[in-house]
N, C-alpha and C positions, 0 to 999 in steps of 0.2 A: 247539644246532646239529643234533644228532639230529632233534628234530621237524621241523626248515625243512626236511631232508633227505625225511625220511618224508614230510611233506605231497608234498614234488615229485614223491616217486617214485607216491604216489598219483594223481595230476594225470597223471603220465604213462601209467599204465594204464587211466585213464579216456580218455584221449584217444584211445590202441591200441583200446578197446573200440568207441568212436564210428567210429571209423576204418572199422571192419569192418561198421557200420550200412550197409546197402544206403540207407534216405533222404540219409545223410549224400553216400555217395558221387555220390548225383544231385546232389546240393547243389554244384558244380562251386568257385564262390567259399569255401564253409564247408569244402570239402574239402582245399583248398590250402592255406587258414590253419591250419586243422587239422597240414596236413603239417608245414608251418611249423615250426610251435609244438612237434611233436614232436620234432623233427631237432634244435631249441634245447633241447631239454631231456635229448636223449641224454648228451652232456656230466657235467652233474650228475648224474646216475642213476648214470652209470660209477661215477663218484668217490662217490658214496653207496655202491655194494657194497664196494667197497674201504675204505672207511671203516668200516662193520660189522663185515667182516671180521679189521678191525686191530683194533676194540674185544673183539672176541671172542676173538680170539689175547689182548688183555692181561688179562680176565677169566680164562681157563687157566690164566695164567701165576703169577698171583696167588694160584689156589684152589692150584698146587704147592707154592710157597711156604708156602701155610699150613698143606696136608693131607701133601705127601710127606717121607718118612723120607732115601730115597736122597741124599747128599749133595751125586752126581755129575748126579743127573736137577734138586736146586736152584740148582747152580752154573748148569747152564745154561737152566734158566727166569729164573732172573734175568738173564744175559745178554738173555736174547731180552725180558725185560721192559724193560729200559733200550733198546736198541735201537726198539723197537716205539712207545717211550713218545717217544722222536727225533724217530720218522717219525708220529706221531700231532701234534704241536705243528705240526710241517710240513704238515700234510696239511690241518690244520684251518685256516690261512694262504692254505693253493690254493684252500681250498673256499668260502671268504670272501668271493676273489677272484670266481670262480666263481658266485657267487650273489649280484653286484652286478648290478642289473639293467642288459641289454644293451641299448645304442641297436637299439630294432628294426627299422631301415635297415640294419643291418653288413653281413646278407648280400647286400645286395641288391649287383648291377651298379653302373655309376658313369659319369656324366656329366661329362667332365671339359671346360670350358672355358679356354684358355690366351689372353689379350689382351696386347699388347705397350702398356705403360703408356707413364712420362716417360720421354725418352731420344731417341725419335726412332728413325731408322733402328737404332741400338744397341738398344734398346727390341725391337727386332720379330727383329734377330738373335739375342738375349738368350731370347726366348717360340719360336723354331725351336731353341734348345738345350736348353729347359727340353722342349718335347715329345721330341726325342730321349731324353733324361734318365728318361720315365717311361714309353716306348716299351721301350727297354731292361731297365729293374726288371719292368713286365709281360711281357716274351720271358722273364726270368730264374723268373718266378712260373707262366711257362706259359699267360701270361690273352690271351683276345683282343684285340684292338684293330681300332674301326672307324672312320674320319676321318667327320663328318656333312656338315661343311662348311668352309671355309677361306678365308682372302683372304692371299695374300702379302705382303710387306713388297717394297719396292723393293730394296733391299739383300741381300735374301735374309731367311730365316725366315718369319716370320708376325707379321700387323698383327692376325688373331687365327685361331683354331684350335680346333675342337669338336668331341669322339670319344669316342665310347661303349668302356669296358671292362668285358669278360663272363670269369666267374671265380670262384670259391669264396670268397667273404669279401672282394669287393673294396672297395665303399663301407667297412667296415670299416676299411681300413688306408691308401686312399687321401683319408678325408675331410679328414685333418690337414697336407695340401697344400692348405687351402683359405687365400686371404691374398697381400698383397703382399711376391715376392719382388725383391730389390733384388741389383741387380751391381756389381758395383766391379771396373773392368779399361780395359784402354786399348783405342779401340774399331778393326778393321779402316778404318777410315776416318775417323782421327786421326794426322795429320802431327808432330802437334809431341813426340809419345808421352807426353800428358796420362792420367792416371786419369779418368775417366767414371763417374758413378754413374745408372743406369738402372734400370726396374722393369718387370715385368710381373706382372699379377692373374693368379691362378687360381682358379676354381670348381669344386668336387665336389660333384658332387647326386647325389642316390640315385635310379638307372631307375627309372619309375614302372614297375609291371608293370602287365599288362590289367585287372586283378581289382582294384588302387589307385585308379584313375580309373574312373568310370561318365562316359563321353561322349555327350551327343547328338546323332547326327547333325544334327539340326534346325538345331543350333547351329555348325555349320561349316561358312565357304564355301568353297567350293574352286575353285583355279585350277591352269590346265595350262598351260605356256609352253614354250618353247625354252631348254635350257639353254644356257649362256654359260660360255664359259673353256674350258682344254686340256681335248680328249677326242677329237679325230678328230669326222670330220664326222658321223657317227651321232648324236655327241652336241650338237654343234651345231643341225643341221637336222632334230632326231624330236621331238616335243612330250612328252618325257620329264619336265620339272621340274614339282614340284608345289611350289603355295604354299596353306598351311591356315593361315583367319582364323578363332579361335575368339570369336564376334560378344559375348558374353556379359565375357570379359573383355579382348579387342584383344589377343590374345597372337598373333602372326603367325610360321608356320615355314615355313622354304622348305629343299627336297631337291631336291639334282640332281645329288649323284655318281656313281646310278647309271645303267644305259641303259636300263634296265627302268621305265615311268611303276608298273607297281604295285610293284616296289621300291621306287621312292622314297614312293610311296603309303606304304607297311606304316613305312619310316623318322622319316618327317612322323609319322604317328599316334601313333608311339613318341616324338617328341619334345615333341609338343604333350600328352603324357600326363604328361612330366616336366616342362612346364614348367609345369603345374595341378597338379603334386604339389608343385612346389617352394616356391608359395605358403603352403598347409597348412603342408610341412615349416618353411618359416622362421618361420612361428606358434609350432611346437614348440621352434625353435630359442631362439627370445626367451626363451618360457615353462622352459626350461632353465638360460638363462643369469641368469635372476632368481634363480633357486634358488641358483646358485652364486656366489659376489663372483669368484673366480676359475673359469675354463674352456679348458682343452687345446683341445679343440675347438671353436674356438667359431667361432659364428655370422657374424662382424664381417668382412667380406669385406675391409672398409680397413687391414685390422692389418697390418703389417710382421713376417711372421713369420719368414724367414729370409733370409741373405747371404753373398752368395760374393764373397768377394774373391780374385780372379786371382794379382794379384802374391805375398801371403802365402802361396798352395795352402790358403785356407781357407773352409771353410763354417761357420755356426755359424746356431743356432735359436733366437732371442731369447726364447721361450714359455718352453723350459725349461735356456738357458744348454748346452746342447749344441753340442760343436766338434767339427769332424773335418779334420785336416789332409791330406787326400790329396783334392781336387778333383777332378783328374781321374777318378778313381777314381768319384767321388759321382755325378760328372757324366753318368758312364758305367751310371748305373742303380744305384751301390751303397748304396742309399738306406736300405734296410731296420732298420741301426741304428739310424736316426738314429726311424725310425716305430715300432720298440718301445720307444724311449729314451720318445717321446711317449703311447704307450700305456702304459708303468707309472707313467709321472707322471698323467696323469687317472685310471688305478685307482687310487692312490692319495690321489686326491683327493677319488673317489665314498667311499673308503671311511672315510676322514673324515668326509665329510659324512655316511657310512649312521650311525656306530658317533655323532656328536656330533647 
């Protein structure tokens, strides 16, 4: 474990060295991966000095034990040997953990799409509480949140709903919301007060950034229209909406939340960036999920990964048999359990598959 350690902390002083190279920093793309890569490596490095430094305390501890006289300076070298030797078996557990290699999406932003499935109007009021739900958890994480675009439900909620979240490790912890979630409850617009089972899909993709995608102009045609729906008449009658065809593969995005035509310009670009990374990324996602027979996170947008049912006060997450009896609670953004419950079952599962 020492040398895995060692190597990284070397890697990482190489990288600080480059870092500081004046070509490097003209390098604008090599500079950013660069950054990247170091900021993922700080992590390890910490836990490698600390880890020396425990080895080095239990070497001490050991030369007392075999060179000093004093009875009262061995009683307590041993104490601190057994102690030391605790936090050593622990440390090397974290470190383990810690040197599974990272999906390198985690830090990235997150593109979250919300679609109201089977169910019908219950369906689309169902996909208006699931984004409340994760509107909530991000106020509570402190992350931004930006609506891209939307189409209402009749009934209220959304027939579907699309929003970028910006934030320290968000695709990380939001990706395992990806999947069909399903409802069980009696719907506002049910007489007879039948149970109703409903679904709506969610997608998390990881922001493309500008330096992920190389786009050519060449290849995008671009249109300016009027946008449509609630906004007051500026937004109505200004040629603010932009819609970008990327000709090469038919991928078509259209913005018009804002009032601003190159706002929604800079929005469009940003989206049409992520949805030509999201190709790639589903390549990567396949090529993962062959690796593993089982996967937390996985790729399979049609899986039925969790349900709330109303009348019990219950949610449970069929991936990895996780319940939580306070609904409204969950409902309310308190999600967080339930997404480390999901991330120590996939490290646990890389770590199987590293160690077999």
């Amino acid at each position: 474990m020492l040398d895995k350690l060692e190597a990284i902390y070397a890697r990482y002083q190489e990288i600080e060295q480059q870092m500081n190279d004046p070509q490097v920093t003209a390098d604008m793309k090599r500079y950013v991966k660069l950054s990247k890569d170091y900021k993922d490596l700080q992590p390890v490095v910490k836990a490698y000095h600390e880890y020396k430094s425990l080895l080095d305390t239990i070497a001490e501890c050991r030369d007392l034990l075999e060179n000093e006289k004093d009875p009262e300076l061995r009683d307590m070298a041993k104490e601190e040997l057994t102690a030391s030797q605790e936090r050593r078996e622990k440390m090397e557990d974290e470190i383990r953990i810690l040197l599974i290699p990272a999906d390198p999406q985690d830090s990235k932003n997150a593109v979250v799409e919300i679609r109201g499935g089977t169910g019908g109007d219950e369906a689309c009021i169902f996909a208006g509480d699931l984004f409340r739900m994760y509107t909530r958890f991000c106020e509570k994480k402190r992350w931004k949140i930006e609506v891209n675009d939307f189409n209402e439900g009749t009934s209220g909620g959304y027939k579907d709903i699309s929003f970028t979240v910006s934030g320290e490790g968000v695709y990380g912890l939001l990706k395992y919301e990806s999947g069909v979630h399903r409802v069980q409850r009696v719907p506002a617009t049910e007489t007879q007060g039948r149970i109703h089972t409903s679904a709506a899909g969610v997608v998390v993709l990881p922001e493309a950034e500008e330096f992920d995608v190389e786009l050519n102009p060449a290849d995008i045609k671009k249109e300016i229209f009027c946008a449509s729906g609630p906004g007051g008449q500026s937004v109505n009658t200004t040629y603010s909406a932009v819609r970008l065809t990327h000709v090469p593969t038919g991928i078509v995005v259209s913005m018009q939340d804002q009032k601003s035509q190159i706002k929604n310009m800079e929005k469009a670009m940003a989206m049409l960036r992520t949805r030509l990374y999201e190709r790639e990324y589903n390549k990567y996602m396949e090529e993962m999920s062959s690796k593993r027979k089982t996967m937390v996170a996985t790729g399979d947008r049609s899986e039925k990964v969790r349900t709330y049912n109303y009348p019990q006060s219950r949610v449970t997450d069929h991936r990895i048999g996780w319940s939580m009896h306070n609904l409204p609670a969950f409902m309310d953004g308190d999600i967080e359990d339930c997404i480390e419950a999901l991330q120590l079952a996939e490290n646990a599962e890389k770590l199987k598959a590293s160690v077999g």
